[in-house]
C-alpha positions as CSV (number, residue, x, y, z in Angstrom):
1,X,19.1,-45.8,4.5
2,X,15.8,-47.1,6.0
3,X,15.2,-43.5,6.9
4,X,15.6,-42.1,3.5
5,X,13.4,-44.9,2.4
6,X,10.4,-43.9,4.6
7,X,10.9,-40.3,3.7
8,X,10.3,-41.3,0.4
9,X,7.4,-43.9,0.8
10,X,4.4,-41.7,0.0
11,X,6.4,-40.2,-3.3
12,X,7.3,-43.4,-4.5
13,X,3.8,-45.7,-3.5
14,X,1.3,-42.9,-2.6
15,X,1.1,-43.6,1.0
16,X,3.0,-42.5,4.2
17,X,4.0,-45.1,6.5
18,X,1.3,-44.8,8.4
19,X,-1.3,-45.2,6.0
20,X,0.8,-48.5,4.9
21,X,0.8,-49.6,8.6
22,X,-3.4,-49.0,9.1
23,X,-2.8,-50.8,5.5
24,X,-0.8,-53.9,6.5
25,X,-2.8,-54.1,10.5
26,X,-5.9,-54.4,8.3
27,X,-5.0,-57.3,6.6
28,X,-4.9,-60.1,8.8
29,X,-1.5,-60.9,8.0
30,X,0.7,-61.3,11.0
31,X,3.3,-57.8,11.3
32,X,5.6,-60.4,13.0
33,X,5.8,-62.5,9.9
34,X,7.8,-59.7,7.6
35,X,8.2,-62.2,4.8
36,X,4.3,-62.3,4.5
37,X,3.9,-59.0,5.0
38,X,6.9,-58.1,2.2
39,X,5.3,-60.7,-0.1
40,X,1.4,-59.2,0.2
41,X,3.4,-55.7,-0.3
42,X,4.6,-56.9,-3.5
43,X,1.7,-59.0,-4.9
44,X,-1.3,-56.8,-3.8
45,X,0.0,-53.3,-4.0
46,X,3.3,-53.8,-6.5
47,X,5.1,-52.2,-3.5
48,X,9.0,-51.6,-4.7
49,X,11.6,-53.8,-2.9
50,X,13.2,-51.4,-0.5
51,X,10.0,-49.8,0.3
52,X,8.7,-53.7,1.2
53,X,11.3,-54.2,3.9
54,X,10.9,-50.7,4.9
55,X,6.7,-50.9,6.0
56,X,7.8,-54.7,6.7
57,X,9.9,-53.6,9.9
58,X,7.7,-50.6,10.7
59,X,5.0,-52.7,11.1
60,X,6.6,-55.6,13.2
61,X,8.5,-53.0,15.7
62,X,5.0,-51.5,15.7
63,X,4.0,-55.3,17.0
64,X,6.6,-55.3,19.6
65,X,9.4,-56.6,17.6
66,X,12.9,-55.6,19.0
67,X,15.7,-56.0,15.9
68,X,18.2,-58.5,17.3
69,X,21.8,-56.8,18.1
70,X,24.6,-57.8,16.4
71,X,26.0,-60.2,18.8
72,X,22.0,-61.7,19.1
73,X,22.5,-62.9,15.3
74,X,26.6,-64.1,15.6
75,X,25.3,-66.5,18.7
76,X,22.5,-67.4,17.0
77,X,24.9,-68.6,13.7
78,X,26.9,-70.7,16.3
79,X,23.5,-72.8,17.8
80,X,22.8,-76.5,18.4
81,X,25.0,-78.7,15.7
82,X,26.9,-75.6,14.2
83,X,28.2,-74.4,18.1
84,X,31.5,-76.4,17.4
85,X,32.4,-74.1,14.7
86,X,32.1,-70.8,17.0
87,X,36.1,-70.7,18.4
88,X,36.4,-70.5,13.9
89,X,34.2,-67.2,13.7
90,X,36.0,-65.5,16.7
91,X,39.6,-66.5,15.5
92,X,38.7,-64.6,12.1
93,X,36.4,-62.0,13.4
94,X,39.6,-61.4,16.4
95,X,41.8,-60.7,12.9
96,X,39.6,-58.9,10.8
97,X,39.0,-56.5,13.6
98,X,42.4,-56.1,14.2
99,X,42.9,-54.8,10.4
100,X,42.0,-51.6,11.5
101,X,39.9,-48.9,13.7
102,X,37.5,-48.9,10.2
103,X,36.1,-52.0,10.5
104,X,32.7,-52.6,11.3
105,X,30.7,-56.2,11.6
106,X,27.1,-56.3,11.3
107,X,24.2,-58.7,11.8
108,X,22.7,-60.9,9.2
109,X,20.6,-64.0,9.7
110,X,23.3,-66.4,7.6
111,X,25.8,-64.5,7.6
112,X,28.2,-62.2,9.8
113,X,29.7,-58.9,7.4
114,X,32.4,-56.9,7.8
115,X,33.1,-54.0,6.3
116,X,35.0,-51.2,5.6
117,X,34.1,-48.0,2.5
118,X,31.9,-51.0,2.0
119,X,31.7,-54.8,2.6
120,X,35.2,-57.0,2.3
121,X,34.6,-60.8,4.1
122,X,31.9,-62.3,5.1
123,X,31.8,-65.2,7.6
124,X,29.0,-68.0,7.3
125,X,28.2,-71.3,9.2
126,X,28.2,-72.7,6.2
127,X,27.4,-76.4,7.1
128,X,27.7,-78.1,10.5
129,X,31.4,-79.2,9.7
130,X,32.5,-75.9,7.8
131,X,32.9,-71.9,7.8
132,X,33.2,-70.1,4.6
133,X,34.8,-66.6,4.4
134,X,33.8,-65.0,1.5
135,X,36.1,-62.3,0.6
136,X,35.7,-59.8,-1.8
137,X,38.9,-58.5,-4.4
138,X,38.4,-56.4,-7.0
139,X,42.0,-57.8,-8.5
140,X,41.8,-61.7,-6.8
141,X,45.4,-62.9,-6.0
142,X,46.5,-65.8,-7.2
143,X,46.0,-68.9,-4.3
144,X,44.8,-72.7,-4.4
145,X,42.6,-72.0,-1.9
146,X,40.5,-69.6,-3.2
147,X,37.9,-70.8,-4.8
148,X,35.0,-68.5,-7.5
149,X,31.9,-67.7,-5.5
150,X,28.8,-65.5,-5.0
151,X,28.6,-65.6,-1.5
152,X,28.3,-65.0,1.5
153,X,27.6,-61.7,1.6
154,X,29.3,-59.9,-1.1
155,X,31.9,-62.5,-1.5
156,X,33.5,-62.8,-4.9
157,X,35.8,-65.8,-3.6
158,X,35.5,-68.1,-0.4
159,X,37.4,-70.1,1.6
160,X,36.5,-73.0,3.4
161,X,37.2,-73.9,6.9
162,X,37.2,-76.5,9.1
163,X,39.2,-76.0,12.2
164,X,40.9,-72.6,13.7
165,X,44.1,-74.5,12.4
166,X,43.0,-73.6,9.1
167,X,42.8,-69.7,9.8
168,X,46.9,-69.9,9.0
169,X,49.0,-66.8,7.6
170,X,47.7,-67.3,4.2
171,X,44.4,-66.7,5.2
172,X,44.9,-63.6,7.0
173,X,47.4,-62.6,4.2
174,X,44.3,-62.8,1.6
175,X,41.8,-61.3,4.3
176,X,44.3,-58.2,4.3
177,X,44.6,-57.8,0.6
178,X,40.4,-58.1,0.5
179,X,40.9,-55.2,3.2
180,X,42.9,-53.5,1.2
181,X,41.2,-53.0,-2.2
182,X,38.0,-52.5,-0.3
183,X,38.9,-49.2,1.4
């Protein structure tokens, strides 16, 4: 997608990428910083969302930036006081992988996705005593535990979690019918 988007950039703002990076190294603003440098995309220039994270990473790999790896932003979810709740993540990411060969998890700051024709849990360090799955059903079964939600990720439900005890068979019975109507 980020491709498309910087093939794009001088049709939709008027400037090639490299005119937005001589643009952004001007400024003064740190190319590190991406949320300053999305923000003074938006406010100086009207600069259109994707287009702002777009120049945003350009110009901080152009700073020396290196994107973290997947694994880089699970571990660093599971840090300091949330570390304890790390043995939680790996008992449900063990199960959602094991769904099938066409799931794929990806790295987010809060959040850890996985996803299949397109995004079906979502596992969060929610707070230091509790991980939420958020799972997302286009028909949501009928459970107690479920509970309405926005989040994380593109969760329409979540679960909360305190303890790999709590990743039981109804659990990974509702992961799998997520899986399911997501495919």
């Amino acid at each position: 997608m980020m491709s498309a988007v910087i093939g794009s950039l001088a049709d939709r703002t008027g400037r090639s990428l490299e005119e937005w990076l001589a643009l952004v190294d001007a400024s003064g603003i740190d190319p590190l910083d991406q949320n300053a440098v999305r923000r003074w995309l938006k406010s100086e220039h009207g600069v259109p969302q994707n287009s702002q994270w777009a120049i945003a990473d350009a110009a901080a790999r152009a700073a020396g930036w290196v994107r973290p790896g997947v694994e880089d932003y699970i571990d660093s979810q599971y840090r300091g006081a949330k570390a304890a709740l790390r043995p939680i993540y790996d008992a449900l990411a063990g199960a959602i992988l094991r769904l099938g060969d066409d799931v794929s998890v990806e790295g987010r700051g809060g959040y850890t996705p996985f996803v299949r024709a397109r995004q079906f849990a979502a596992v969060a360090a929610a707070a230091r005593d509790r991980v939420d799955l958020g799972l997302r059903f286009t028909d949501p079964p009928a459970s107690g535990r479920l509970q309405p939600s926005n989040g994380p990720g593109q969760a329409t439900h979540k679960i909360a979690l305190r303890s790999v005890a709590d990743v039981d068979d109804e659990v990974l019975h509702l992961v799998r019918l997520a899986y399911d109507q997501n495919g």
